[in-house]
PAZAPA-4460 file (N, C-alpha, C; in steps of 0.05 Angstrom, whole numbers, plus 32768, in hexadecimal, padded with zeros to 4 digits):
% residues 95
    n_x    n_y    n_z   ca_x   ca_y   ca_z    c_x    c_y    c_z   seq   type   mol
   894A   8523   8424   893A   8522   840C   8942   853A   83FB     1      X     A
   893B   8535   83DE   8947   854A   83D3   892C   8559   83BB     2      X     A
   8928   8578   83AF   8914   8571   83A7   8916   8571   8388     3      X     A
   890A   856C   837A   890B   8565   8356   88F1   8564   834D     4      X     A
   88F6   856A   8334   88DB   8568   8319   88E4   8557   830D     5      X     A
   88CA   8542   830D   88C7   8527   82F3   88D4   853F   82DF     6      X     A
   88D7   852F   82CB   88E2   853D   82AA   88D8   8524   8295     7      X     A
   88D7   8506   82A1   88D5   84FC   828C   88D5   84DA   829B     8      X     A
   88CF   84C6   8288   88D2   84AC   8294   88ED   849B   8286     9      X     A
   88F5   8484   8295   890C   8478   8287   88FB   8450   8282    10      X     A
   88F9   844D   826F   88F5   8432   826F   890F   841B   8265    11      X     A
   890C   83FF   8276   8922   83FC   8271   8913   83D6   827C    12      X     A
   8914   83CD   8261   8901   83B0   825C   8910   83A0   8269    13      X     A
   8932   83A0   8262   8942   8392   826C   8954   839F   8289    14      X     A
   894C   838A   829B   894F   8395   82BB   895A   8384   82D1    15      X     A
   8963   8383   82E3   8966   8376   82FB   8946   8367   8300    16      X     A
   8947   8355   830E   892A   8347   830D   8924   834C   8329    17      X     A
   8933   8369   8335   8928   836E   834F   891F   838F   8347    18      X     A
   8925   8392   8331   8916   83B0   8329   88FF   83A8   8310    19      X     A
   88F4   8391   8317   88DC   8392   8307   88C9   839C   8316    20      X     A
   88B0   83A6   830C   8895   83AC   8311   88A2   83D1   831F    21      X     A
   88B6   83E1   8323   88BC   83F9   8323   88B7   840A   8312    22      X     A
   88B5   8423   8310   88B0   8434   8302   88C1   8449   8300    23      X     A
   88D1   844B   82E9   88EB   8465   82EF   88EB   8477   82E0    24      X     A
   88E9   849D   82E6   88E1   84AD   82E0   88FE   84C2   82E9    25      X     A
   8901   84D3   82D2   891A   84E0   82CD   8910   84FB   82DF    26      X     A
   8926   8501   82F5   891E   8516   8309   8939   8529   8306    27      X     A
   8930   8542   8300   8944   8563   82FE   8942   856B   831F    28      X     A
   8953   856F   8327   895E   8575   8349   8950   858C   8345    29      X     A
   8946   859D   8359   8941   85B9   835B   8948   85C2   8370    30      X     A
   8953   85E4   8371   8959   85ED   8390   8943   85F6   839A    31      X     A
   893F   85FC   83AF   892A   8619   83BC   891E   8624   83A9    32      X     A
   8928   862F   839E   891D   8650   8388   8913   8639   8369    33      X     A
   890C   861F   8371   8904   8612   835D   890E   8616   8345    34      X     A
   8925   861B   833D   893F   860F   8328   8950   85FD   832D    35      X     A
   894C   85EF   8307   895F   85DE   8310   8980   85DA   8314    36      X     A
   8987   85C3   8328   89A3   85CE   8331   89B3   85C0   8318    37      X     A
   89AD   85AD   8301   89B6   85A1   82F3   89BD   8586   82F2    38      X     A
   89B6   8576   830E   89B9   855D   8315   89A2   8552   8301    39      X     A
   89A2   8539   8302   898E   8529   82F9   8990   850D   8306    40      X     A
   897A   8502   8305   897D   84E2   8315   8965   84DF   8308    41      X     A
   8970   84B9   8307   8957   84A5   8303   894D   84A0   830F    42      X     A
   8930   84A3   8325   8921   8499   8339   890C   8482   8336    43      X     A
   8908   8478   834D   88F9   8462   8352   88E2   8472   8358    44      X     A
   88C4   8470   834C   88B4   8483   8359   88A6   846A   8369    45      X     A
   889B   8474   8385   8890   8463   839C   8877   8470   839B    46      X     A
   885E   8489   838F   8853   849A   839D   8847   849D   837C    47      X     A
   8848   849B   836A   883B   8498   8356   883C   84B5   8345    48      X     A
   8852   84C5   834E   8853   84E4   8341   8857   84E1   8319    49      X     A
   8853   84F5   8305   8851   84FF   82F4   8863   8508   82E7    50      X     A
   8862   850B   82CA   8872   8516   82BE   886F   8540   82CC    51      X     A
   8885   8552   82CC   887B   8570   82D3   8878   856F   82F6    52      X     A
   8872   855C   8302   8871   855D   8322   888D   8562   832E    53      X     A
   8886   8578   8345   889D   8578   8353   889C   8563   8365    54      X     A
   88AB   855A   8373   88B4   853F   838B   88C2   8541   8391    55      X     A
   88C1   852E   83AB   88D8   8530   83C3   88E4   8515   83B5    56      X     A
   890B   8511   83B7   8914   84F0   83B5   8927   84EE   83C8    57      X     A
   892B   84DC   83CE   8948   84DC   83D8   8955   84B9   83CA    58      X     A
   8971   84C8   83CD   8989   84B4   83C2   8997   84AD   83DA    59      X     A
   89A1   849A   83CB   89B4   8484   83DA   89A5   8470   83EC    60      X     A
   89B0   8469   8401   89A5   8454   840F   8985   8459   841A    61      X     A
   8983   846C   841E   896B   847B   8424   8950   8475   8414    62      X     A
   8957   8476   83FD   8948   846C   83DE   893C   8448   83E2    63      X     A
   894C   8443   83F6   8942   8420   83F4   8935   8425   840D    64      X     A
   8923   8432   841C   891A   8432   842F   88FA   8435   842D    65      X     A
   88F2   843A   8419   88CA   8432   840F   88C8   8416   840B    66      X     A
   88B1   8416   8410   889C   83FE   8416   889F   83EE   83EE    67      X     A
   88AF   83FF   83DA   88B0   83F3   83B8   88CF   83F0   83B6    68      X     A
   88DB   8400   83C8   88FC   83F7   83C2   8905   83EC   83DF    69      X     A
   88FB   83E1   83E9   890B   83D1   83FF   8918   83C0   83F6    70      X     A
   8933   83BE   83FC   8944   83A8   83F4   8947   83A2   83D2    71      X     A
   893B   83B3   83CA   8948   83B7   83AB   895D   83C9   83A3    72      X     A
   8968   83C2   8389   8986   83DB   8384   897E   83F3   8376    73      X     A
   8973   83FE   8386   896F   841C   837B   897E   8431   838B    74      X     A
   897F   844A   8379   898E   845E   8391   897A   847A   838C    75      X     A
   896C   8482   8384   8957   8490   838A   8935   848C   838C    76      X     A
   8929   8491   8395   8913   848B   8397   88FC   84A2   83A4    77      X     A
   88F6   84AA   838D   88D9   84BE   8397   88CB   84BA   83AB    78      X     A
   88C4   84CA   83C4   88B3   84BD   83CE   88A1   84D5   83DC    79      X     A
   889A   84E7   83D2   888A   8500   83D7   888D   8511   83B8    80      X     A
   886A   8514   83B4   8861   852D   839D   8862   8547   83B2    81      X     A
   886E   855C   83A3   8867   8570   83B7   8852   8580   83B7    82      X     A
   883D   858F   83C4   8828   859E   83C0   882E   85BE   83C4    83      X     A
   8843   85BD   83D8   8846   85D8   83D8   8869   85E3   83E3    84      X     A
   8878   85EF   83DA   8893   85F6   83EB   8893   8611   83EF    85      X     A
   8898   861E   8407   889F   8630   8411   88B9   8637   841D    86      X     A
   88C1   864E   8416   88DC   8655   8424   88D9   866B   8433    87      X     A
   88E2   8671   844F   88E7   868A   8466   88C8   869A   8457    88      X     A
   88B4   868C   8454   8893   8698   8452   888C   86A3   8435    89      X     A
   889D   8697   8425   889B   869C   840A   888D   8680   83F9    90      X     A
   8879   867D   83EE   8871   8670   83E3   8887   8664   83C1    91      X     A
   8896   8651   83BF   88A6   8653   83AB   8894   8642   8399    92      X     A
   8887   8634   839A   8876   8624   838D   8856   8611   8398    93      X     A
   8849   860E   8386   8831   8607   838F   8827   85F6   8376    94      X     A
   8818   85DE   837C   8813   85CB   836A   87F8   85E0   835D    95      X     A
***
């Protein structure tokens, strides 16, 4: 899993008719020290997170493995808001 901040949503009327009823929200990669690394991805959110929320996603095959993208063509997919990350007893963030 990798972790990222929503930034924004992507709507998109015209679609595969196996990515209807999804929800896809524009996610900035972040490292540890909560900056971003400059990646960006389109996610499938499974977990109902926010524009400003940090979250856990993971890509690639991994991403079709929730109970909203099984067997659909997605390659990322949200599937944890985070509440709190810590590094070697350092608090780096907190909802």
């Amino acid at each position: 899993m990798l972790l990222g901040k929503v930034t924004g949503t992507v709507v998109a009327t015209r679609k595969d008719d196996n990515l209807t009823g999804l929800r896809f929200l524009l996610v900035r990669e972040l490292n540890t020290d909560m900056k971003e690394t400059g990646k960006m991805v389109v996610a499938v959110d499974a977990v109902g997170a926010g524009v400003g929320e940090v979250v856990l996603y993971a890509s690639g095959s991994s991403a079709r493995n929730t109970t909203a993208t099984k067997d659909r063509p997605v390659d990322a997919t949200i599937m944890a808001i985070v509440d709190e990350l810590e590094v070697d007893g350092i608090s780096q963030y907190q909802k």
